[in-house]
C-alpha positions as CSV (number, residue, x, y, z in Angstrom):
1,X,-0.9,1.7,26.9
2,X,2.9,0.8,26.8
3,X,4.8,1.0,23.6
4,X,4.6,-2.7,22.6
5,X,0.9,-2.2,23.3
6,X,0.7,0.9,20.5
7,X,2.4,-0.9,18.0
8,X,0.5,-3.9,18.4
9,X,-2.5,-2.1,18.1
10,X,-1.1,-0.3,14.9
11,X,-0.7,-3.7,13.0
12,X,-4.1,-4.9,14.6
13,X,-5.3,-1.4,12.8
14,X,-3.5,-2.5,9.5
15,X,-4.6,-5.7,9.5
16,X,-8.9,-4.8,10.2
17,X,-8.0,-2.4,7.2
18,X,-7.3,-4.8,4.9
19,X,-10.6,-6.6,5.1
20,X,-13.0,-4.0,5.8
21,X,-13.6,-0.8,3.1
22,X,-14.8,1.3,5.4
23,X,-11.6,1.4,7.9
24,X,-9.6,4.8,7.7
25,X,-6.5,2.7,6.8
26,X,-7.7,1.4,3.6
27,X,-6.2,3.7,1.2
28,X,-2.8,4.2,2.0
29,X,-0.4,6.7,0.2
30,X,2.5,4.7,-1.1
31,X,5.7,6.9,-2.1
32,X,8.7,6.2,-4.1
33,X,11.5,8.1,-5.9
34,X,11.5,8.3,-9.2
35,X,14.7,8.5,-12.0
36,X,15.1,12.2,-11.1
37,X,15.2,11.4,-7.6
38,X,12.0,13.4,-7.2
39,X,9.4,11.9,-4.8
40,X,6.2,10.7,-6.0
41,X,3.4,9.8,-4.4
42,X,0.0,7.8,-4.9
43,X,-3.1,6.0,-3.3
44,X,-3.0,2.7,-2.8
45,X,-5.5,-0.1,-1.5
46,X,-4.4,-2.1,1.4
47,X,-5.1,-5.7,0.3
48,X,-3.2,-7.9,2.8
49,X,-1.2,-6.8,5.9
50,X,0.3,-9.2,8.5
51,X,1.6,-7.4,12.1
52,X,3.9,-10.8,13.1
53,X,5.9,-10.2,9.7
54,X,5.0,-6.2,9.5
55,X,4.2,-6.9,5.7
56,X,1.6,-4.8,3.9
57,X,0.5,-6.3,0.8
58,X,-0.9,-3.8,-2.1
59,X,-1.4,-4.5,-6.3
60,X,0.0,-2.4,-9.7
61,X,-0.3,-2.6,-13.3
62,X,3.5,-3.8,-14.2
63,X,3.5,-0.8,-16.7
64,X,2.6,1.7,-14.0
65,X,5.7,4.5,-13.4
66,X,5.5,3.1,-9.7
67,X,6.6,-0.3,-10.8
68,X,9.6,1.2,-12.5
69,X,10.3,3.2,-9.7
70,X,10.2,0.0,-7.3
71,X,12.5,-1.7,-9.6
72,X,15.4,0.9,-9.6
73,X,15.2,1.8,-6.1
74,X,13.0,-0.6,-3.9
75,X,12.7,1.9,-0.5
76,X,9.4,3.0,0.3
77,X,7.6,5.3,2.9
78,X,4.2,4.1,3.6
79,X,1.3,7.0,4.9
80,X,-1.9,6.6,6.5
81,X,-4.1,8.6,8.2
82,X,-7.5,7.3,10.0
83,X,-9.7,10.4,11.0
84,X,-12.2,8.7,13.6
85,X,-9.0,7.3,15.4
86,X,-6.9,10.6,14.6
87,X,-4.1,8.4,14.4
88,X,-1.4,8.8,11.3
89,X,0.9,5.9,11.0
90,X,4.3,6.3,8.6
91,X,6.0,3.2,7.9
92,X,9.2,3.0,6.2
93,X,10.8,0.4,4.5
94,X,10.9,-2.0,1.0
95,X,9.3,-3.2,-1.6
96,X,9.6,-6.3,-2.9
97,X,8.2,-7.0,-6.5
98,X,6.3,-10.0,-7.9
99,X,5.9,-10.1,-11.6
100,X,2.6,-11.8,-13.3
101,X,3.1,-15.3,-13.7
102,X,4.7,-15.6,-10.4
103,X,3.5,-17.6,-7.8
104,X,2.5,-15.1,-5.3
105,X,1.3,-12.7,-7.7
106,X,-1.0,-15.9,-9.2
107,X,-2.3,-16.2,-5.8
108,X,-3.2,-13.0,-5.9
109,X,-5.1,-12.4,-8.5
110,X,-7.1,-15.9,-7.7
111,X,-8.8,-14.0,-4.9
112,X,-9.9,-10.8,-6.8
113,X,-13.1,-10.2,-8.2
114,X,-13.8,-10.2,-11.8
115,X,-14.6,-6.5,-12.1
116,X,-11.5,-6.1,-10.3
117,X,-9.2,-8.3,-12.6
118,X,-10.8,-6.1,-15.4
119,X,-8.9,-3.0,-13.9
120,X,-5.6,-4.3,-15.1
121,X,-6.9,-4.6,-19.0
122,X,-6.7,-1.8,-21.5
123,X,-3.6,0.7,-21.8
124,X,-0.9,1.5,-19.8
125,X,-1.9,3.4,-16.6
126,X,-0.9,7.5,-17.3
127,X,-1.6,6.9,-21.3
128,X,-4.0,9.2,-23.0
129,X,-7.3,7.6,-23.0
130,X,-9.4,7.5,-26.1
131,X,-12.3,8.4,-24.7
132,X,-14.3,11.2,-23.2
133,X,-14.4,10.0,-19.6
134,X,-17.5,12.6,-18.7
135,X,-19.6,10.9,-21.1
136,X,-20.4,7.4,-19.9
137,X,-22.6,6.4,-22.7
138,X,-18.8,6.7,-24.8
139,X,-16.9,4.5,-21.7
140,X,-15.8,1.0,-24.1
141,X,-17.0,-2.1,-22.9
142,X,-15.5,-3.9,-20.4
143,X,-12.7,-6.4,-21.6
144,X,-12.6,-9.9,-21.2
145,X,-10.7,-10.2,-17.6
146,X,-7.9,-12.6,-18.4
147,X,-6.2,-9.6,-20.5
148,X,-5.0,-8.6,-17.3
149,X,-3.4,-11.0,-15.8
150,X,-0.1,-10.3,-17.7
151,X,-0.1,-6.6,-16.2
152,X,-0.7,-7.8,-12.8
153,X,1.9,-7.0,-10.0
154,X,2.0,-7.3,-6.5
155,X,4.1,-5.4,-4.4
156,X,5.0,-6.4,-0.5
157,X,6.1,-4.1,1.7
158,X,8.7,-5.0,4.5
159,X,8.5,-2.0,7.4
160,X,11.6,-1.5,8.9
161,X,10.1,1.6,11.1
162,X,6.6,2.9,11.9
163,X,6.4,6.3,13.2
164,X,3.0,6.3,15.5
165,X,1.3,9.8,15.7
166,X,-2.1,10.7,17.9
167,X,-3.3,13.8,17.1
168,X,-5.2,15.2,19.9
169,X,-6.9,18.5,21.5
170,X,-3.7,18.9,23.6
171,X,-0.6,16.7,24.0
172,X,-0.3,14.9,21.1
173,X,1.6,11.7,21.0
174,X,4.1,10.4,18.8
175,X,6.0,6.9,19.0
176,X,8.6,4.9,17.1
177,X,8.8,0.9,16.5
178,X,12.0,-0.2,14.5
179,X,12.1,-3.8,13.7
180,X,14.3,-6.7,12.6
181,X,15.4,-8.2,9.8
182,X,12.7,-11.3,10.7
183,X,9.6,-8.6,11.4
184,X,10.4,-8.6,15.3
185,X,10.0,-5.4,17.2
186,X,13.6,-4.6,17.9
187,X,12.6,-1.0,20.1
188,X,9.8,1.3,20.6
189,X,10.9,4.4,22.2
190,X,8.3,8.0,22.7
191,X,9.6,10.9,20.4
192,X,8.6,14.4,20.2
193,X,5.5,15.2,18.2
C-alpha cells in the first residue's frame, strides 16, 4: 500500500465506524485541555465521520466540563485503537462547537433514538447523583425526551494530522497525513514507530 492508500483506508476505517457498533473505532478517546492546562481525556461515540472533509462528528451535554474546555481552547487530539486490525490512529486538530437550537445540532438530534435523546435529560454530567446506582429498582424513571434537547451539543472535529500506527510481531509501521485548510491531503510521509 502507498501512503495515499493508508490514509485512505484510515478515513474508510473512520467512516465503517460510525455506522456499525461493533467496529474497533467506535469509541474514540477525545482529549482536551482544561483551565489548568491539564489534559483530560474521555470516551466518545463516533457518530458521523466524512474522509473527503476529514471531519469526525461526536455529541455532549452543553454542561459537560468538555464543552467548556472546547469553548476556551478549541484544539483537540483524537485516539483510537482497533484491536482486530492492530491499527491506532491519532488525529490532531479542532473542534468546532454547535450549541442546541442550532441548525446542525437540530439535525442531529432528529436522527437519534428516543432512548438516546433521553441521555441528555436529568443533571449536569459529573453532578452527584441522587440515587444508588447499584440498585436498579431505585434508578428514576426515564424523563420525557424533549428535556434534552436544550443540553444537546454537537461537536465537529477538523483533523489537521493523523498519525497512522500498525502494530505488528516485528516491524511495526507508523505514517503521517497532514492536510489542508479544505480537508485535502497536503503530505503523507513514513516516520519512525
Amino acid at each position: 500500500m502507498t501512503l495515499a492508500d493508508i490514509d485512505a483506508s484510515a478515513w474508510r476505517a473512520l467512516e465503517t465506524a460510525a455506522s456499525s457498533p461493533q467496529s474497533g473505532f467506535r469509541f474514540l478517546n477525545l482529549c482536551s485541555v482544561d483551565a489548568e492546562q491539564k489534559p483530560q481525556a474521555r470516551m466518545v461515540v463516533l457518530r458521523r465521520a466524512d474522509g473527503s472533509l476529514r471531519v469526525l462528528e461526536f455529541h455532549t451535554d452543553t454542561r459537560s466540563p468538555k464543552w467548556l474546555e472546547f469553548s476556551a481552547n478549541p484544539h483537540a487530539t483524537v485516539l483510537g485503537f482497533c484491536p482486530q486490525t492492530r491499527l491506532q490512529f491519532r488525529l490532531q486538530g479542532t473542534i468546532e462547537l454547535h450549541a442546541p437550537g442550532s441548525d446542525q445540532a437540530n439535525a442531529a438530534w432528529d436522527k437519534l433514538s428516543p432512548w438516546t435523546r433521553t441521555t441528555y435529560t436529568g443533571g449536569p454530567p459529573g453532578d452527584e447523583c441522587a440515587f444508588d446506582v447499584i440498585d436498579e429498582t431505585a434508578l428514576p424513571k426515564p424523563a420525557d425526551e424533549a428535556e434534552g434537547k436544550p443540553h444537546f451539543g454537537l461537536l465537529i472535529f477538523r483533523a489537521g494530522t493523523l498519525d497512522w500506527f500498525q502494530l505488528r510481531r516485528q516491524g511495526n509501521r507508523r505514517a503521517l497525513s497532514t492536510y489542508d485548510e479544505t480537508g485535502a491531503l497536503a503530505a503523507c510521509r513514513w516516520v519512525n514507530p
